[in-house]
C-alpha positions in Angstrom: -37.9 42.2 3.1 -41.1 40.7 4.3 -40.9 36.8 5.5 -44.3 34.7 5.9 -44.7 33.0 8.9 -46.9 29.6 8.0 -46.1 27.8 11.4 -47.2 28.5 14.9 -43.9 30.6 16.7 -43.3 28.2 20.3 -40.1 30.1 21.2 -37.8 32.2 19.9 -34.3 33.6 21.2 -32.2 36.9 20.3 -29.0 36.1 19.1 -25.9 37.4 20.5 -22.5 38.9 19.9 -20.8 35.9 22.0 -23.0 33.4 20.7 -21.1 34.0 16.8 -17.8 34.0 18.8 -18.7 31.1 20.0 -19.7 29.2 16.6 -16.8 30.7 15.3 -14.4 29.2 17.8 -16.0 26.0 16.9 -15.8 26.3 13.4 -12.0 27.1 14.2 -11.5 23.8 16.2 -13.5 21.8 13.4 -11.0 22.9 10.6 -7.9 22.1 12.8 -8.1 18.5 11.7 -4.3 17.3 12.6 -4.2 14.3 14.9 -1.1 11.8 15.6 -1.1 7.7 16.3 1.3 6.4 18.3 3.7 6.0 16.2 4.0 9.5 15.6 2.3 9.8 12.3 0.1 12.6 10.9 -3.7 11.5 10.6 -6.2 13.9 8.5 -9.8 13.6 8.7 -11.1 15.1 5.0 -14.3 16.8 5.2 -17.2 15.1 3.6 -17.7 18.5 1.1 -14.2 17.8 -0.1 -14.4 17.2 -4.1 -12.6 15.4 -6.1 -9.6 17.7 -8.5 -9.6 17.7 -12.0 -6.1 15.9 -11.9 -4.4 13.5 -9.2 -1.6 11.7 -8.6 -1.6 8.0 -8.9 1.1 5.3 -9.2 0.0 1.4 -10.2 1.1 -1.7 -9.2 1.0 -5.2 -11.1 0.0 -8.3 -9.6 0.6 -11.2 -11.0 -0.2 -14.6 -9.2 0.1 -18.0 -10.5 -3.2 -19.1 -9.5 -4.3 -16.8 -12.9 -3.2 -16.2 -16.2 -4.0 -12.6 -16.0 -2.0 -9.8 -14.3 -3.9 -7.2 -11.7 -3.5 -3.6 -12.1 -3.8 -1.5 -8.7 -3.8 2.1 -9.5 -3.6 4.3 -6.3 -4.7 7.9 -6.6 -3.4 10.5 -4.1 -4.7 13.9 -3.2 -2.5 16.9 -2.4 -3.9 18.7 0.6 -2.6 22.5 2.0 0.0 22.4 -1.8 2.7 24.7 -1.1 2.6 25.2 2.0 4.7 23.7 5.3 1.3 21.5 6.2 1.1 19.7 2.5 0.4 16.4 3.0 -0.3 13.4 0.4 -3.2 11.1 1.2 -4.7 8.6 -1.1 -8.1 9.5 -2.3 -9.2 6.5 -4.5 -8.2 3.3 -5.9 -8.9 1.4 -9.5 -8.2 -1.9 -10.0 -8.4 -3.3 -13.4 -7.7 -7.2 -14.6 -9.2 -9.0 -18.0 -10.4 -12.1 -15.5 -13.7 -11.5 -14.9 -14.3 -14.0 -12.8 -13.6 -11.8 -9.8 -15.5 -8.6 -11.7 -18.3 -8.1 -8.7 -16.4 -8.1 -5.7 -13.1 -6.5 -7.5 -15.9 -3.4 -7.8 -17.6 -3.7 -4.6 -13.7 -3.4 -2.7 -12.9 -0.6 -4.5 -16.0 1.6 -4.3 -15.5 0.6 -0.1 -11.7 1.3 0.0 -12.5 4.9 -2.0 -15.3 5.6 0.6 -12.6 4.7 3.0 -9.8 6.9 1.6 -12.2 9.9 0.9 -13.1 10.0 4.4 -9.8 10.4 6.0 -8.4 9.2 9.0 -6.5 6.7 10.2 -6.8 4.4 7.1 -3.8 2.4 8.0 -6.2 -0.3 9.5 -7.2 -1.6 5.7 -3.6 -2.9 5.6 -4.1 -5.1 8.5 -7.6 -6.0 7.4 -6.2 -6.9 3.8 -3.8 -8.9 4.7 -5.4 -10.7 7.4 -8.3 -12.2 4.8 -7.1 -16.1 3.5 -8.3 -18.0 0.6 -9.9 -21.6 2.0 -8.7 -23.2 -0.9 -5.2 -22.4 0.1 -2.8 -19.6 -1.0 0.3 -19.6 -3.2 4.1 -18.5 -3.3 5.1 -15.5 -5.3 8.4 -15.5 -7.5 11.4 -16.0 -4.7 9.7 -17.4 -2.0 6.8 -15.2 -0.1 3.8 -16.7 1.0 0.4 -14.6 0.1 -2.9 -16.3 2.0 -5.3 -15.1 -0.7 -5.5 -11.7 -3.6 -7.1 -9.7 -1.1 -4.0 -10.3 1.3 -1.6 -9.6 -1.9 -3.6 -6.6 -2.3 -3.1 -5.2 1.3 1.0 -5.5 1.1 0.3 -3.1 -2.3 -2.2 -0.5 -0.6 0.9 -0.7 2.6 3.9 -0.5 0.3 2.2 2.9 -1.2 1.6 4.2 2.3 5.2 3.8 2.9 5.9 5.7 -0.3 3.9 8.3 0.9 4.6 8.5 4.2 1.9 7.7 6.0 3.6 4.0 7.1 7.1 4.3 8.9 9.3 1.7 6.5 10.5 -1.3 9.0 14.2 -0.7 9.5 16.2 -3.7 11.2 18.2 -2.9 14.1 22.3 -2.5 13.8 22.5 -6.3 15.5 20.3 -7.6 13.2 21.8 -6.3 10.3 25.5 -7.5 11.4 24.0 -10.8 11.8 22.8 -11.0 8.4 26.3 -10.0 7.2 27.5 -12.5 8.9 25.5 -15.0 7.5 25.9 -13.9 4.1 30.2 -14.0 4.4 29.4 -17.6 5.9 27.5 -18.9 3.0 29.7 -17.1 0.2 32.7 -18.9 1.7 30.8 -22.2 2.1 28.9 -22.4 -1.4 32.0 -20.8 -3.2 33.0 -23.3 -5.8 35.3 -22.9 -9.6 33.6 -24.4 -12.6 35.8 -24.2 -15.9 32.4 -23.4 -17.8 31.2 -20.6 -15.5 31.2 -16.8 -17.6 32.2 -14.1 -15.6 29.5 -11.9 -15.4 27.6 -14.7 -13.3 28.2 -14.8 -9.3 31.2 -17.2 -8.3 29.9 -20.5 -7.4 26.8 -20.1 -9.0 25.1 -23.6 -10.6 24.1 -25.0 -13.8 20.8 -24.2 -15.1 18.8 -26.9 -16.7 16.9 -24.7 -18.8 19.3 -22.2 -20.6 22.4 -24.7 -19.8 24.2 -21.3 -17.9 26.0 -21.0 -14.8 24.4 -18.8 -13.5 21.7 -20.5 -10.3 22.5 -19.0 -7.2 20.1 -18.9 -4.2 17.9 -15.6 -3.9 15.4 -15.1 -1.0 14.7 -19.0 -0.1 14.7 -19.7 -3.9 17.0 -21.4 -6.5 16.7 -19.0 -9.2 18.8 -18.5 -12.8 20.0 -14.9 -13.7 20.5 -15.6 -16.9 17.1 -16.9 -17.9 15.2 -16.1 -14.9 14.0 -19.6 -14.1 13.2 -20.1 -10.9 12.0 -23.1 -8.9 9.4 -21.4 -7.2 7.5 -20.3 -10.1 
């Protein structure tokens, strides 16, 4: 095979038999991409050739916020990496977000083409859940259904992309500690015995002591998460 030199040769070197062990070692440490944070969990760096399956897996979430009369749908898609074998790991790979407002069209496309880019390129991608949930609306925020606060949709968007870490297993779950847990116990008994009242028109299936319900006229308002809320009709003062 004959091969036309056009340029001017300025140096040239023989290659070697250590010099392909040596690339091949590197290669080697390049494609053992397994790191740990501190907390002990498994970070992957995906290589930028990586392409995308025909199928994936994906789970959505609904966000609904009374600041809009349309719901959010966050769909998270995962990617399977080493499948069936002991190093298979399940890392998000892309994320859709779909909503009839279109008021928030532009940027809803702008985050998710960035958080994909994000996800595609492996990592530590933890950080976008701090990020997220750190960003606040300057006209103010607004209270979910039984009591949380959320600073802005982006924020409200951040606890969705960390509760499907957790389900993945990239975020530890918080767990409270055996005193904590005792204390709420405590609490709980406390209030039971303190809020425990007998109402000739209360129905049984409701909670003993629960109160009357201006809306559905039921017996059935008890106190969930900071919020007076009816189980019968689901009427709650917090929206």
């Amino acid at each position: 095979m004959t091969i036309k030199i056009e340029k001017r040769i300025a140096k040239y070197r023989v290659e070697k038999p250590e010099d392909k062990a040596a690339v091949k070692a590197a290669e080697e440490k390049r494609a053992d991409t397994t790191e740990y944070r501190k907390d002990g969990g498994k970070v992957i760096w995906m290589h930028e050739k990586l392409e995308r399956p025909e199928v994936l897996i994906g789970s959505t979430y609904k966000i609904k916020t009374p600041v809009s009369d349309h719901a959010m749908y966050v769909t998270i898609n995962d990617i399977v990496l080493n499948e069936g074998t002991e190093h298979e790991h399940r890392r998000p790979f892309e994320v859709f977000i779909n909503s009839k407002n279109l008021d928030h069209f532009q940027w809803i496309v702008a985050l998710t083409r960035i958080i994909s880019a994000v996800f595609r390129k492996g990592g530590d991608v933890t950080f976008l859940v701090d990020e997220l949930k750190a960003v606040f609306d300057p006209r103010g925020g607004y209270w979910q259904p039984g009591g949380k606060f959320m600073p802005s949709i982006i924020a409200e968007l951040g606890y969705v992309i960390e509760k499907h870490l957790q389900m993945i297993g990239m975020i530890a779950r918080p767990e409270m500690d055996i005193h904590h847990k005792k204390l709420i116990e405590e609490k709980r008994a406390e209030f039971e015995a303190r809020k425990q009242q007998t109402d000739a028109f209360a129905r049984a299936d409701f909670p003993e002591g629960a109160q009357l319900c201006l809306k559905c006229s039921t017996a059935a308002v008890v106190m969930m998460d900071g919020c007076m809320t009816c189980l019968n009709c689901g009427d709650s003062k917090c929206g």
